[in-house]
C-alpha positions as CSV (number, residue, x, y, z in Angstrom):
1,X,22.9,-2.6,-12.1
2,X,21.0,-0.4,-9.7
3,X,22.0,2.5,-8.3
4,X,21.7,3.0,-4.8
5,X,22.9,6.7,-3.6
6,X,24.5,6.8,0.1
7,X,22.7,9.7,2.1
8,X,25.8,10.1,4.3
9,X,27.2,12.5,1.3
10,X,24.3,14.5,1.0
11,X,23.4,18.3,2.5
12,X,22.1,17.4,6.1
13,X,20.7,20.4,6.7
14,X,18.1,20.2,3.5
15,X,17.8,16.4,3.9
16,X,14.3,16.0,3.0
17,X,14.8,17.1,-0.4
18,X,18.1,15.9,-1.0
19,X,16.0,12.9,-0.8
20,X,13.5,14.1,-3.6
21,X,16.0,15.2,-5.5
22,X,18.0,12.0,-6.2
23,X,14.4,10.0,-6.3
24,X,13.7,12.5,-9.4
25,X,17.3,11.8,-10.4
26,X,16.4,8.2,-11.1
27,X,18.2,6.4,-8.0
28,X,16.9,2.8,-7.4
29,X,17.1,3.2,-3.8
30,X,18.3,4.9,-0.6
31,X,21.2,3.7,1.1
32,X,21.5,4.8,4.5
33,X,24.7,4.2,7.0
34,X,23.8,4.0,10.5
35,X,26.7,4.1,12.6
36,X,27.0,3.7,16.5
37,X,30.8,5.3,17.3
38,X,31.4,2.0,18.6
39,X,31.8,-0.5,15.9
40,X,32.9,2.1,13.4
41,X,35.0,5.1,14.4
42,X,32.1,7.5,13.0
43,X,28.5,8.7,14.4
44,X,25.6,9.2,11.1
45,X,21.9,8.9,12.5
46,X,19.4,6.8,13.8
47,X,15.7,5.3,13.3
48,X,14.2,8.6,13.8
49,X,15.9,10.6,11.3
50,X,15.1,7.5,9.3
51,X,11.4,8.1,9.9
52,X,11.6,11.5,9.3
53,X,12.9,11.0,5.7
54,X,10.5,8.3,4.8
55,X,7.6,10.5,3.8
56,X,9.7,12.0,0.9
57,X,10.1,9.3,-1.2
58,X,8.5,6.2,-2.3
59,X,12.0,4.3,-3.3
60,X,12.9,1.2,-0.8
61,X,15.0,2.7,2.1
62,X,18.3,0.3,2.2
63,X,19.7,0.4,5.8
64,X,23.8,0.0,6.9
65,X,23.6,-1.1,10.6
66,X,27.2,-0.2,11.0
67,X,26.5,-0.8,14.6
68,X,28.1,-3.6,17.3
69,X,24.8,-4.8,18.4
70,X,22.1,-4.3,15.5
71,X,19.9,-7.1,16.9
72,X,18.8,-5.0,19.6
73,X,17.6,-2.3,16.5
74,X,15.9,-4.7,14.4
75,X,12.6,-3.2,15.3
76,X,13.0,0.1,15.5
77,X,14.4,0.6,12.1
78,X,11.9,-1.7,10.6
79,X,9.7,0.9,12.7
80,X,11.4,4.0,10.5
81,X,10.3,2.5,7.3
82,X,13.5,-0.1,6.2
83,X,12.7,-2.1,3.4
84,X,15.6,-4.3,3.9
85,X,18.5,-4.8,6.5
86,X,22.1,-5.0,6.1
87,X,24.3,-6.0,8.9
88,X,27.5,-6.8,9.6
89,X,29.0,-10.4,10.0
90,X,31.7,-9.1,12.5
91,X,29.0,-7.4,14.6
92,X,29.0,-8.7,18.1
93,X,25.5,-10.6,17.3
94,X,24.1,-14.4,17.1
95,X,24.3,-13.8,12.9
96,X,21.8,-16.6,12.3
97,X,19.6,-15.2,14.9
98,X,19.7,-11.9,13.4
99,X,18.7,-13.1,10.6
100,X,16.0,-14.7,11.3
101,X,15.1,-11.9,13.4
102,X,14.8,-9.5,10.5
103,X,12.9,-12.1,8.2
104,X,10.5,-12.0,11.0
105,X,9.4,-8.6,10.2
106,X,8.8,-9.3,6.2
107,X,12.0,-7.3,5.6
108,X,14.9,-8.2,3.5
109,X,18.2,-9.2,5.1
110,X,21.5,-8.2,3.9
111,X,24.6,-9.3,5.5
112,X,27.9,-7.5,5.1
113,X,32.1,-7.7,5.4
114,X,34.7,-5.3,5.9
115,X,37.6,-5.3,3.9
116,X,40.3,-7.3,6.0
117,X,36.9,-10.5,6.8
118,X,37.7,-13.2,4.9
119,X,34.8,-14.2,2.7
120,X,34.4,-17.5,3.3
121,X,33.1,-16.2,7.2
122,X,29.5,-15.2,5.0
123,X,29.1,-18.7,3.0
124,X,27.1,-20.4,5.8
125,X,24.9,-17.8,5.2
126,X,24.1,-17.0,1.7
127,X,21.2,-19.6,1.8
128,X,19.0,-17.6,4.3
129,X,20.1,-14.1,3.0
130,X,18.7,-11.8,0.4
131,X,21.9,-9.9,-0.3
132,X,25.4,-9.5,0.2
133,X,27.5,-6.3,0.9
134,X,30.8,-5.8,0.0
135,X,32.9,-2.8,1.5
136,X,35.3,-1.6,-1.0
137,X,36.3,0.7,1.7
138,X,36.8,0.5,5.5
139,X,33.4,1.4,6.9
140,X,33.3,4.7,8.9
141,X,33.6,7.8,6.7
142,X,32.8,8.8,2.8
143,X,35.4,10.0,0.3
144,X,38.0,6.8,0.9
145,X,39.6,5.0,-2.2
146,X,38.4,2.5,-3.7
147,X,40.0,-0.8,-3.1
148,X,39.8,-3.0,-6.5
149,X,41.2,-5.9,-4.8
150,X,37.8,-6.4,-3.1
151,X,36.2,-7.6,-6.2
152,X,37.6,-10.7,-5.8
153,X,35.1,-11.2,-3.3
154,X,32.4,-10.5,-5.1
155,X,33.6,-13.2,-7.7
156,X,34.2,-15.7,-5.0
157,X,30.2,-15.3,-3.6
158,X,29.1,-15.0,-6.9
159,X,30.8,-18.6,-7.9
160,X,29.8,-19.9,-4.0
161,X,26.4,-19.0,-3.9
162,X,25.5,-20.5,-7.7
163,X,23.9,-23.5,-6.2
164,X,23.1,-22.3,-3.0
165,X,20.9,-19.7,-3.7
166,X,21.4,-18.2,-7.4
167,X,19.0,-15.0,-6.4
168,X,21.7,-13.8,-3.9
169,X,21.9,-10.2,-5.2
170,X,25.4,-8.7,-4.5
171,X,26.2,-5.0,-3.6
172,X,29.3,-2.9,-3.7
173,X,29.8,0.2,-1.3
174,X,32.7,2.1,-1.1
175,X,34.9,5.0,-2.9
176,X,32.5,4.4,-6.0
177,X,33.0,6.7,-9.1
178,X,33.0,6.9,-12.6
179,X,36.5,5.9,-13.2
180,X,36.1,2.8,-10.6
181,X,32.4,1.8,-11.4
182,X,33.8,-0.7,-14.3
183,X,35.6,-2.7,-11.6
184,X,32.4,-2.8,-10.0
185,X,30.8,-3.8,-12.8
186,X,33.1,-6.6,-14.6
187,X,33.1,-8.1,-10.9
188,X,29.0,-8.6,-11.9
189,X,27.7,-6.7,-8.7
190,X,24.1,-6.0,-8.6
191,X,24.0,-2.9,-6.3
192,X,26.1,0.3,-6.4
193,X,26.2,2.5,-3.5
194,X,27.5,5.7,-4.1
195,X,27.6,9.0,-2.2
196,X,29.9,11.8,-2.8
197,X,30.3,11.1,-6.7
198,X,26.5,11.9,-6.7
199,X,26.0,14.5,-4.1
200,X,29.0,16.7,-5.2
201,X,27.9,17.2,-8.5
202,X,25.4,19.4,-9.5
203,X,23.6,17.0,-11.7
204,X,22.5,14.4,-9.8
205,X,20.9,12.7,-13.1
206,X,23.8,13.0,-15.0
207,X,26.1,11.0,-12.3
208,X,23.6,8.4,-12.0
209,X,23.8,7.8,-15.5
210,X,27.5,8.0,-15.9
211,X,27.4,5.2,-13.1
212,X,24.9,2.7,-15.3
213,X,27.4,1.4,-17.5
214,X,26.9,-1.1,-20.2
């Protein structure tokens, strides 16, 4: 399982090497949330702080649009350095449009549900997607609980997309620890974002490697 560590947690004011840091640390990934105020009830950052932050690490750059509109962003964050694109299937967006939107630009798509979505509203999709996110949390703010109950989900697209597209990698972000990272884990997610379990400690090796369970 890879470990993808959510920036949102980290030290803003020493962001660039917060990022070297947990690429040293042995993170798979950066995870970033972007968030509009609008279609989450929280404000992060945008495509230029996501440029800003490219040149310190070499590890893909895994953008959240937590945003009502991310087709009209596409571009600029693919502008910033994203490797791939997660958006969300409640956004206020053609979905298949978006998708193809994003293919367009030779970047991997993710598509993502909150907590109260039922999951069946992502199976048209799972056949043009590279990944699937599901929030174990409402999306907004770190530091929230983590709801075990939404690993159900990732069984259901695991068994769904079997003969639809058996690649579909599956990620888990939300309240991710090392007490609740075996729930994430026995569910068979691919992807584990995690934020403050890694950038409170003061190892940020050691709570990797607490999170890659066997």
């Amino acid at each position: 399982m890879k470990i993808a560590p959510s920036i949102l947690a980290c030290d803003f004011a020493n962001m660039g090497q917060e990022i070297k840091n947990i690429t040293n640390a042995g993170a798979d990934m950066i995870h970033i949330d972007i968030m509009d105020g609008n279609f989450v009830p929280n404000i992060s950052f945008g495509p230029s702080i996501t440029k800003s932050i490219r040149k310190y690490t070499n590890l893909p750059f895994d953008v959240h649009l937590m945003i009502r509109e991310p087709h009209k962003y596409i571009r600029q964050f693919v502008d910033a350095g994203a490797d791939m694109i997660t958006f969300h299937v409640e956004a206020e967006t053609n979905v298949s449009e978006t998708i193809e939107l994003i293919k367009g630009y030779g970047v991997k798509v993710g598509l993502s549900i909150k907590p109260k979505t039922k999951v069946d509203e992502i199976f048209n999709y799972l056949d043009k997607i590279y990944m699937v996110l599901i929030m174990s949390v409402e999306p907004g703010f770190g530091g929230q609980s983590f709801m075990t109950d939404m690993m159900d989900k990732v069984r259901e697209v695991k068994k769904y997309a079997k003969n639809l597209n058996n690649n579909l990698l599956i990620e888990v972000d939300g309240g991710i620890n090392e007490e609740t990272i075996k729930y994430v884990k026995d569910a068979g997610t691919d992807i584990c974002v995690a934020g403050t379990s890694i950038f409170s400690s003061n190892n940020y090796r050691e709570a990797i490697s607490k999170l890659r369970i066997e």
